[in-house]
VOGU-3710 file (C-alpha; in Angstrom, 3 decimals, decimal comma):
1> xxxxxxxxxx> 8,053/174,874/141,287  6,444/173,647/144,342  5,505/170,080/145,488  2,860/168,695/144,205  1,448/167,227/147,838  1,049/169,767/150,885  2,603/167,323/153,196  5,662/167,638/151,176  5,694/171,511/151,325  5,092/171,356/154,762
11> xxxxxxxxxx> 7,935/169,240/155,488  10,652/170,950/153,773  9,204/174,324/154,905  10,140/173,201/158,455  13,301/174,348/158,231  12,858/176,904/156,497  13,831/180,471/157,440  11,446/183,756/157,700  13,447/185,930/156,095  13,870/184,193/153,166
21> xxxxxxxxxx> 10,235/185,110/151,688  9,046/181,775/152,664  4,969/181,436/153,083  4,873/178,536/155,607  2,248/178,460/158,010  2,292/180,980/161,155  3,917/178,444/163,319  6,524/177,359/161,401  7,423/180,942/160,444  7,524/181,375/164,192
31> xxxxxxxxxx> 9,627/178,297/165,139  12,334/179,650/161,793  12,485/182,795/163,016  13,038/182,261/167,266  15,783/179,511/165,746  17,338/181,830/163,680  16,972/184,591/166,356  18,900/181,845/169,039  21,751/181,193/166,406  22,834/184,984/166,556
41> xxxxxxxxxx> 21,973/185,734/169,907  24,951/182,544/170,188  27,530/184,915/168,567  28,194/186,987/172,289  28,609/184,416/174,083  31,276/182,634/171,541  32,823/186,115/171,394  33,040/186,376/175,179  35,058/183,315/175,347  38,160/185,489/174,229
51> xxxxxxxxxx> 37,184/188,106/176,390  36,844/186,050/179,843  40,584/185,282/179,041  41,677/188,973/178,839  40,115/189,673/181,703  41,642/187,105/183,751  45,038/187,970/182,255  44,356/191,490/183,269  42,913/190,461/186,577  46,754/189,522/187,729
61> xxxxxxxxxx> 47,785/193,027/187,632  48,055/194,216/190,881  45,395/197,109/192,254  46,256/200,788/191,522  49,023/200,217/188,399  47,032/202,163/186,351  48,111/200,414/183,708  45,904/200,199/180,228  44,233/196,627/180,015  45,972/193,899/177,605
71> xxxxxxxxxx> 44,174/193,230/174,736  46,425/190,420/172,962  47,980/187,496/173,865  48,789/184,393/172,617  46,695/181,911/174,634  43,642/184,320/174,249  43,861/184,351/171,090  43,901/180,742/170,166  40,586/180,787/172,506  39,678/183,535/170,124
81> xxxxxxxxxx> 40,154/180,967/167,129  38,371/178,595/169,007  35,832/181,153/169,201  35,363/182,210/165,667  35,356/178,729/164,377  32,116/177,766/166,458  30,914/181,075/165,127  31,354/179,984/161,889  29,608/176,135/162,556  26,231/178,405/163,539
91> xxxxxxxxxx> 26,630/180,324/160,658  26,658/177,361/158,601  23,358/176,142/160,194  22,047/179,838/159,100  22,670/179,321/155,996  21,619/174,992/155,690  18,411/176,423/156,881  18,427/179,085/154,372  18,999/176,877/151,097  16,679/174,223/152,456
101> xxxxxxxxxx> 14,354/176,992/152,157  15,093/178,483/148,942  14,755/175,188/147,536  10,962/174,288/148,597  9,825/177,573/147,450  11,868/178,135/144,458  13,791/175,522/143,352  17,057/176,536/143,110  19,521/178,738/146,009  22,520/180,827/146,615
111> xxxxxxxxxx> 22,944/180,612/150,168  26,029/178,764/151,134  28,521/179,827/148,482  30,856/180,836/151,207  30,777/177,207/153,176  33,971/175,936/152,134  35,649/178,546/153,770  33,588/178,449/156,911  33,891/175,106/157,808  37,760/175,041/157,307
121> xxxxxxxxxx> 37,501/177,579/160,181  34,907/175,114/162,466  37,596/172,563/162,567  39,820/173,971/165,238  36,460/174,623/167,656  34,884/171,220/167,223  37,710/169,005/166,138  38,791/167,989/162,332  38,339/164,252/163,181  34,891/164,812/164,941
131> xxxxxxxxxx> 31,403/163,740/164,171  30,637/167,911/164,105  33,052/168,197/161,626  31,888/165,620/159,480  28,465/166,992/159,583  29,622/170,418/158,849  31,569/168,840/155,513  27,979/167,483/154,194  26,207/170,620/155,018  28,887/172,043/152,387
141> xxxxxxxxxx> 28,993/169,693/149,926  24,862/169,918/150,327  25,274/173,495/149,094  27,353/172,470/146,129  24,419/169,862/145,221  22,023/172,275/146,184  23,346/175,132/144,225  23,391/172,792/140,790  20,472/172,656/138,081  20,393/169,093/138,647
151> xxxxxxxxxx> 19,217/169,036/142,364  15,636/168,282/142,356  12,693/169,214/145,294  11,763/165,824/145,873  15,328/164,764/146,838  14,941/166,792/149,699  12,227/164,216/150,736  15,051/161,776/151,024  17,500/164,668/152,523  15,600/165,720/155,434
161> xxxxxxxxxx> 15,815/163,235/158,222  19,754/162,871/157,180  19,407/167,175/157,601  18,230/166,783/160,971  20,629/164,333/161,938  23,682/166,937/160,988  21,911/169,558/162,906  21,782/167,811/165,899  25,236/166,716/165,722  26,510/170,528/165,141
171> xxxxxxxxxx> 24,396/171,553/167,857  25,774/168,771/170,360  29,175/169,978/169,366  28,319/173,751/170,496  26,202/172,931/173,410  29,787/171,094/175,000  31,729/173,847/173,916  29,507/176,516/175,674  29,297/174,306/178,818  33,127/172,887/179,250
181> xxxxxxxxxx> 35,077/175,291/177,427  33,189/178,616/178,241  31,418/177,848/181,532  33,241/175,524/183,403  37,266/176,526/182,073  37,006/180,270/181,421  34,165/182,018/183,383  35,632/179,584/185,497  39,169/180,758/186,052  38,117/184,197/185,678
191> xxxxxxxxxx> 35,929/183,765/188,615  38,567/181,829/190,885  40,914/184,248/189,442  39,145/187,557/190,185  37,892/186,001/194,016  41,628/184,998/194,723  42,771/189,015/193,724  40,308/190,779/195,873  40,832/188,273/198,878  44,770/189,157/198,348
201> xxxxxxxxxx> 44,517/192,850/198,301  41,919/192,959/201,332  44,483/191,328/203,541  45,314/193,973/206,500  43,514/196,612/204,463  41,519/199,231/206,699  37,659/198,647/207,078  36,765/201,436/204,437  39,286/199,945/201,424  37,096/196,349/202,908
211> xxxxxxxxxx> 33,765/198,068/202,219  34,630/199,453/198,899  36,499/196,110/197,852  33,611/194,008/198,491  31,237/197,213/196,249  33,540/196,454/193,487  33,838/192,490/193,893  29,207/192,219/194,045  29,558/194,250/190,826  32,262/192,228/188,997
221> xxxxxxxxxx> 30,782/188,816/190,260  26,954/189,921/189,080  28,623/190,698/185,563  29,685/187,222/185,720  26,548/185,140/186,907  24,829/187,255/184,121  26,540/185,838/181,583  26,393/182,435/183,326  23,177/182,923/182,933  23,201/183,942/179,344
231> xxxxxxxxxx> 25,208/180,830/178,578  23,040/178,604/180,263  19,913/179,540/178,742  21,756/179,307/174,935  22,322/175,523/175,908  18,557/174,827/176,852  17,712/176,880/173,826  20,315/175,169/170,940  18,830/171,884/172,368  15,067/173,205/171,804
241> xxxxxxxxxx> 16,180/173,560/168,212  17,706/170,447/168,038  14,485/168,575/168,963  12,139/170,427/167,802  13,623/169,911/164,004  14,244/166,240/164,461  10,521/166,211/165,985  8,974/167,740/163,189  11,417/165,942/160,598  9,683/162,836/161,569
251> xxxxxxxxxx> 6,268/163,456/161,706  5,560/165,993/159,265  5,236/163,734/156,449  2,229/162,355/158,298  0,439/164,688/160,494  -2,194/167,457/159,391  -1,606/171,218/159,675  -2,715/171,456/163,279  -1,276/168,479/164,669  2,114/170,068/163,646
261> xxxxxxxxxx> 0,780/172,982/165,287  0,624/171,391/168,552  4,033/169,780/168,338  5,333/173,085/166,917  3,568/175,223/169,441  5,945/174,497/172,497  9,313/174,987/171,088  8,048/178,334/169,115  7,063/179,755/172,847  10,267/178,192/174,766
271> xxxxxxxxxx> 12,870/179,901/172,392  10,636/183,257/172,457  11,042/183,358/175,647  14,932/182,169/176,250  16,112/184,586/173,634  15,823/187,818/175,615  16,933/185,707/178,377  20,584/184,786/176,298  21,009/188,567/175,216  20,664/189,830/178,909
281> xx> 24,456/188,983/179,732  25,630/191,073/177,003
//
């Protein structure tokens, strides 16, 4: 069953997701799919967060040990939880955006059934007292609502501008934990770390071990400005999403097709463009 007014289709199709069959307008199929595109282009760059700390552990072994890299221990790996639970807090989105979609088209949905277990994993990344957190916990208990025969279309009328309001708290809570935890504390260290290593070793070495040093250093430190880079252009884009749902959240209910368009039409070509951008790094 579909809504009986366009406007209403239109504004629940806003968040609605490509793959899921729905038959939204070009633009908004657009916008869906670069969000949804941005939201797993996110899982590197969580995933490296574990990885920037093995390689700074591995960075204090001294040159020429020829000794196999670490690949576990025990502070990496609670970055590694870290990790998977923010992971898990875009995979929620994924799947919001999926039921909200399944819902305007056919009524009922499936997507979510594994919430629950996903956000008790989002708690140690964002915080189990935090506003993210919170969020996360009504995006679950949406899909149990959701998932009932009771759950009508026109409640999502009501639901949407609370929707957006989750999203943009989730997406506030990833956005800090890209910038403090992953840019500034462990690309961070690994940098300082790795700079402070070469320095060491190049101390009264002979002018050729100097030149080959400094070979190996430019292609360790572009490796890391890459995925700076990466990481930087994940914020800008997790923030297009952000706006760009609350945006059309609020004015869909009142503007025609091609006004949408034109507030649509930005975002759709600013996260085409960043996504090839985040994936570069990686």
């Amino acid at each position: 069953m579909y809504f009986a007014r366009r406007t209403s289709i239109l504004a629940i199709s806003i968040l609605s997701i490509t793959a899921c069959g729905c038959d939204a307008p070009d633009y908004v199929s657009s916008f869906c799919g670069s969000a949804t595109a941005t939201l797993t282009s996110a899982r590197p760059v969580f995933g490296d967060m574990k990885q920037s700390c093995l390689r700074e552990v591995n960075s204090r072994s001294d040159f020429g040990t020829f000794k196999p890299p670490v690949q576990d221990d025990p502070g990496c790996n609670e970055i590694g939880d870290q990790a998977e639970g923010a992971e898990a807090a875009a995979k929620i989105l994924c799947d919001y955006f999926s039921a909200i979609n399944a819902l305007a088209s056919f009524g009922t949905t499936k997507a979510g059934s594994d919430a629950q277990s996903l956000v008790a994993k989002t708690a140690v990344a964002v915080g189990a007292t935090s506003s993210a957190q919170t969020a996360l916990g009504s995006i679950a208990q949406f899909f149990v609502s959701a998932a009932t025969s009771g759950y009508k279309q026109k409640q999502l009328d009501k639901d949407l501008p609370e929707a957006s309001k989750n999203i943009s708290t989730v997406i506030d809570a990833l956005v800090k934990i890209i910038r403090e935890d992953y840019l500034k504390r462990q690309l961070g260290e690994e940098e300082e770390k790795l700079s402070t290593r070469y320095k060491e070793f190049a101390k009264g070495a002979t002018p050729e071990v100097k030149l080959m040093l400094d070979g190996r250093w430019n292609v360790e430190e572009h490796a890391l400005l890459a995925r700076r880079d990466s990481a930087e252009n994940l914020i800008i884009a997790l923030q297009a999403i952000s706006k760009g749902s609350a945006d059309l959240a609020a004015n869909a209910h009142h503007l025609r097709e091609k006004d949408v368009q034109s507030l649509m039409g930005p975002y759709v070509t600013q996260l085409e463009a960043l996504v090839p951008q985040i994936q570069k790094g990686f």
